[in-house]
C-alpha positions as CSV (number, residue, x, y, z in Angstrom):
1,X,0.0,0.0,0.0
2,X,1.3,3.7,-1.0
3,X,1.6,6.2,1.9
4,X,0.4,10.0,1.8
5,X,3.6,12.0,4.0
6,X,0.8,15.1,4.0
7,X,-2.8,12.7,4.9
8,X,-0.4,11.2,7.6
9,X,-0.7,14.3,9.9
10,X,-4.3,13.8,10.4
11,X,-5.4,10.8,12.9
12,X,-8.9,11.2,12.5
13,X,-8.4,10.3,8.5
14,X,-8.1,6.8,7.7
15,X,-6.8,6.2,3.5
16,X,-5.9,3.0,1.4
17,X,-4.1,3.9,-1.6
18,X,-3.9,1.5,-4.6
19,X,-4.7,-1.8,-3.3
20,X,-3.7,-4.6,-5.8
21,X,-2.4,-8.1,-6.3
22,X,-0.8,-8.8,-9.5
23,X,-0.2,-12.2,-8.1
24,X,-3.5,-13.1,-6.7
25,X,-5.3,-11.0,-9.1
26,X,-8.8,-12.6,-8.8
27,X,-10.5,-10.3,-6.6
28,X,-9.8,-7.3,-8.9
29,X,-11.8,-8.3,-11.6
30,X,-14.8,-6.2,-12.4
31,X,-16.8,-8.9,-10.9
32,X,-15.1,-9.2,-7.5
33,X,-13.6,-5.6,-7.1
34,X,-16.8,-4.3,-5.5
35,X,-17.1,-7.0,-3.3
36,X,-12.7,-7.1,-2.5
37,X,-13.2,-3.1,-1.7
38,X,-16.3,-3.9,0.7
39,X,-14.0,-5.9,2.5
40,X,-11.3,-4.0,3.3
41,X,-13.6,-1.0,4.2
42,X,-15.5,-3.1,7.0
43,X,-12.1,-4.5,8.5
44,X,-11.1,-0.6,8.5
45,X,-13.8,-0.2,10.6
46,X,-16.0,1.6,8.2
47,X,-19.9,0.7,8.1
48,X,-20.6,1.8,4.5
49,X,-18.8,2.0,1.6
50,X,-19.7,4.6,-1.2
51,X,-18.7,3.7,-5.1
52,X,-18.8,5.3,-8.4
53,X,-20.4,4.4,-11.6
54,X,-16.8,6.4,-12.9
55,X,-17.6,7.8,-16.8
56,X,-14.9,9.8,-16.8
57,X,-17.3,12.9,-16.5
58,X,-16.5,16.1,-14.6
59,X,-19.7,15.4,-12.2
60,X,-19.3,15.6,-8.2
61,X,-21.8,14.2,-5.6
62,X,-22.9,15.3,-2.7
63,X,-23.6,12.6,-0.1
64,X,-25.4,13.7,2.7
65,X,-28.3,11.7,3.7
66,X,-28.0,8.9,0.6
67,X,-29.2,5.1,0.9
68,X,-28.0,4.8,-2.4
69,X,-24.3,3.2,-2.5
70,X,-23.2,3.8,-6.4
71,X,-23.8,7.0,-8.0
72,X,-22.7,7.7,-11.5
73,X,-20.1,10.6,-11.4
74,X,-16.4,10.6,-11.0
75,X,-16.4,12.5,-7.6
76,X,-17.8,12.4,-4.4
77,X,-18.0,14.6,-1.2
78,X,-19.5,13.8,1.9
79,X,-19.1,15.1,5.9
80,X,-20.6,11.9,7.1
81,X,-18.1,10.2,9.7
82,X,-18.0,6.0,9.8
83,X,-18.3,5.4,5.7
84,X,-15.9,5.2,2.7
85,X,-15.3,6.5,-0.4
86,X,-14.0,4.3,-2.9
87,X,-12.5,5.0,-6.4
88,X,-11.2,2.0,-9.1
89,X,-8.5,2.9,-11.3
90,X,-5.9,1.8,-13.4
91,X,-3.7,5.0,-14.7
92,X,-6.5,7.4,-14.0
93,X,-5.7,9.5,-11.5
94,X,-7.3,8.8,-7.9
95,X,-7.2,12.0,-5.8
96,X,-8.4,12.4,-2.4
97,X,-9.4,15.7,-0.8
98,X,-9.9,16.5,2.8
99,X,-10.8,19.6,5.1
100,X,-9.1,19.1,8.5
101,X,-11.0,22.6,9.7
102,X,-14.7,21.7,8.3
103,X,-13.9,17.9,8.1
104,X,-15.3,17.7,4.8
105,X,-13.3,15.0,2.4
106,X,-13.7,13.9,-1.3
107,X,-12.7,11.3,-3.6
108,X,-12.3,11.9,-7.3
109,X,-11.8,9.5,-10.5
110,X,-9.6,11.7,-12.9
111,X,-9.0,10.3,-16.2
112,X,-7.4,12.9,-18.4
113,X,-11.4,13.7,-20.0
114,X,-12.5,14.3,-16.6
115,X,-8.8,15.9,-15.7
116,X,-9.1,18.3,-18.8
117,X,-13.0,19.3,-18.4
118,X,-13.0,20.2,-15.1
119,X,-13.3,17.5,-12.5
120,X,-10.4,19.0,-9.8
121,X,-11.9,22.3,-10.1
122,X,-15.5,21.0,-9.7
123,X,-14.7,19.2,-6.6
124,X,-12.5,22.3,-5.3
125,X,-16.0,24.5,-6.1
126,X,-18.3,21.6,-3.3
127,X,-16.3,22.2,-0.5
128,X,-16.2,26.2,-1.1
129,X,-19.6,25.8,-1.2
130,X,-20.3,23.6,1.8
131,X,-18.4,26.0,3.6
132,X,-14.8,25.0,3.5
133,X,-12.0,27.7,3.2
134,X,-9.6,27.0,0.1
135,X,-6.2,27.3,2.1
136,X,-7.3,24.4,4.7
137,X,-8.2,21.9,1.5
138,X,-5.5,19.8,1.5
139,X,-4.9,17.2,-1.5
140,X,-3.3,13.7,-2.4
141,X,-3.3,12.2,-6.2
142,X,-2.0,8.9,-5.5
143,X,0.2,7.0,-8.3
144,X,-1.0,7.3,-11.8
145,X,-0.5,7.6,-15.4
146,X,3.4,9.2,-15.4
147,X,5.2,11.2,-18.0
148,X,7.2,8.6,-19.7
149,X,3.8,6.5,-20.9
150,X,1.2,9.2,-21.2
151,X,1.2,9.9,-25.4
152,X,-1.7,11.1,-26.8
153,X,-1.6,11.1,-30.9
154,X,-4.7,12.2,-31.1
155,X,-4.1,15.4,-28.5
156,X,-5.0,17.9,-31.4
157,X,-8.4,16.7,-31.1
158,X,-8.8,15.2,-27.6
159,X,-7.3,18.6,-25.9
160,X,-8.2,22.1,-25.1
161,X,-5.8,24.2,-27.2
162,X,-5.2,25.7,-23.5
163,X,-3.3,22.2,-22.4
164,X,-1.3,22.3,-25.7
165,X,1.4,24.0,-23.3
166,X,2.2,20.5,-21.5
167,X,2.8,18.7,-24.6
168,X,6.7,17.6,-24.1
169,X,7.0,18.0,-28.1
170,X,6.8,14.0,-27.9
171,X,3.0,14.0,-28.1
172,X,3.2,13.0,-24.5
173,X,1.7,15.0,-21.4
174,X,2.5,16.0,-17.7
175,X,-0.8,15.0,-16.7
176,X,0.1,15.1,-13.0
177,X,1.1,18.4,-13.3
178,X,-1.8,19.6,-15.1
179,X,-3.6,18.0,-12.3
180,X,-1.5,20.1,-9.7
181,X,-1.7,23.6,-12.0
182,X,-5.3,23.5,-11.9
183,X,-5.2,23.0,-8.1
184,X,-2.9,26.1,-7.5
185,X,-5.0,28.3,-10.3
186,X,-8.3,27.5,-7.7
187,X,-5.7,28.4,-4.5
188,X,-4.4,25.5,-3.4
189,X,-1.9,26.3,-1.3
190,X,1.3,24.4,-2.9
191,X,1.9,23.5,0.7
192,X,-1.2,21.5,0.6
193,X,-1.0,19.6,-2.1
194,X,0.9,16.1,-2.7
195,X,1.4,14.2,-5.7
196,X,2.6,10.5,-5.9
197,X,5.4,10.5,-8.1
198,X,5.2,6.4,-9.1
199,X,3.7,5.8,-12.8
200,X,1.4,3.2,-12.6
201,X,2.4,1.7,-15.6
202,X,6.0,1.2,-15.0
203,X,4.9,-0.2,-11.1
204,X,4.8,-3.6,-12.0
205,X,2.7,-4.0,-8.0
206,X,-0.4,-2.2,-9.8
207,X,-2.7,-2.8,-12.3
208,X,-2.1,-0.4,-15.6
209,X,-4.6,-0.6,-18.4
210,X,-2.1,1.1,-21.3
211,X,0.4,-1.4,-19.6
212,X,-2.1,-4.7,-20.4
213,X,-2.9,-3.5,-23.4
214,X,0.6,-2.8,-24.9
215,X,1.7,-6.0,-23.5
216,X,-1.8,-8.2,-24.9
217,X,-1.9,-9.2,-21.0
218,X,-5.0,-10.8,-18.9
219,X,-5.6,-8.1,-16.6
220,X,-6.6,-4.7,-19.2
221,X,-10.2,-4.9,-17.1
222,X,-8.7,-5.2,-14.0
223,X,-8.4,-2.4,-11.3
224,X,-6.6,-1.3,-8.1
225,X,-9.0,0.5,-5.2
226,X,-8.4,3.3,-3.2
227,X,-10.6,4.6,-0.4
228,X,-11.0,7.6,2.3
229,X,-12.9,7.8,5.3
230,X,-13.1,10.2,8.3
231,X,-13.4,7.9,11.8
C-alpha cells in the first residue's frame, strides 16, 4: 500500500491507496472488485462503503443523507463520519481531498477527460460551497498515469488548445502536473498539495490498463481500489 507524507498528519483520517495483487489478481476483476473493496472497508472499521459508476465525467456528488451506495459521477464529497469513499482505477488518477478545519473530504476519479474538463476544479468548487475555506483543503493524487507513458496522438483533437502548453514535443503530457496547476489556479496552497510520483504503468505492483494493453496481458479490465474515510 502507498503512503500520503501530507494525509499522515491527520489521525482522524483513515486512507488506502492503490490496493492490488498482481499475483493473486482474482479479486480485482470487475466482478469481485466491489465485493474485494467492501471488505477491506468493513475490516477498516467503516460501516458503508460509497462507489462510483466512474464515466470519466467532470460530475461531483454530494452525499449527505443517501441510501443509495453507487452513483454515477467521478467525484464524491461527503461530511458523514464512519463510511468510505472508494474509487477503481488503473492510470487514471485517484485523488483524495480533505478539510481538517470543516472535516469535509472527497474522492475523485480523474482520467485525463475528466482531468481536462474540469473534474479537480469541480470538486475544489463543493467544499467552497459547503463551507470549507480553500487554504485548509488539503490534497493527495496517488500514483498514476506518469510522464514517460502518457502519449496522446490524437491530442489535437482530444485537448483544449489551452493544455497544448504541457505537450513535451513528444505527443506525451505532464498529466500530474496539469492536475497540480489546476489545483494552484483555484488556491491550493502548494503547501497542501501532494502528488505520488510512481507511474502506474512502470509499477509492475499495480494494475495499468495502457500497460495490459501494450503487453496483450489478462488483466486490461482489471483495477486497483483506493478509499477515504473520516473515523
Amino acid at each position: 500500500m502507498f503512503q500520503s507524507n501530507l494525509f499522515s498528519n491527520f489521525s482522524n483520517l483513515f486512507y488506502h491507496i492503490c490496493a492490488a495483487d498482481i499475483k493473486n489478481p482474482i479479486l480485482f476483476h470487475p466482478s469481485k472488485i466491489y465485493d474485494t473493496a467492501a471488505s477491506f472497508s468493513t475490516k477498516a472499521g467503516f460501516n458503508q462503503i460509497f462507489f462510483l459508476k466512474q464515466v470519466h465525467s467532470n460530475t461531483v456528488v454530494f452525499i449527505e443523507k443517501e441510501n443509495k451506495k453507487i452513483f454515477t459521477a467521478d467525484g464524491m464529497v461527503t461530511f458523514k463520519k464512519g463510511v468510505s469513499l472508494c474509487i477503481l482505477h488503473a492510470d487514471c488518477q485517484c485523488a483524495f481531498y480533505f478539510d481538517p478545519v470543516n472535516l469535509q473530504l472527497g474522492a475523485v476519479h480523474a482520467g485525463f477527460r475528466g482531468l481536462l474538463n474540469g473534474i479537480h476544479e469541480n470538486t475544489i468548487d463543493l467544499f467552497l460551497k459547503n463551507g470549507s475555506k480553500v487554504e485548509n483543503i488539503y490534497v493527495y493524487v496517488g500514483p498514476s498515469l506518469g510522464l514517460d507513458h502518457a502519449e496522446f496522438i490524437n491530442y489535437k483533437t482530444e485537448f483544449p488548445l489551452q493544455f497544448h502548453k504541457y505537450n513535451n514535443q513528444n505527443n506525451h503530457f505532464d498529466l500530474k502536473l496539469i492536475a497540480k496547476d489546476l489545483m494552484l489556479q483555484k488556491g491550493i496552497p502548494k503547501s497542501n498539495i501532494e502528488i505520488s510520483p510512481v507511474c502506474s504503468f512502470s509499477d509492475s505492483s499495480i494494475f495499468s490498463y495502457r500497460r495490459a494493453n501494450k503487453t496483450n496481458s489478462f488483466d486490461k479490465d482489471y483495477r486497483n481500489f483506493s478509499f477515504i474515510g473520516l473515523k
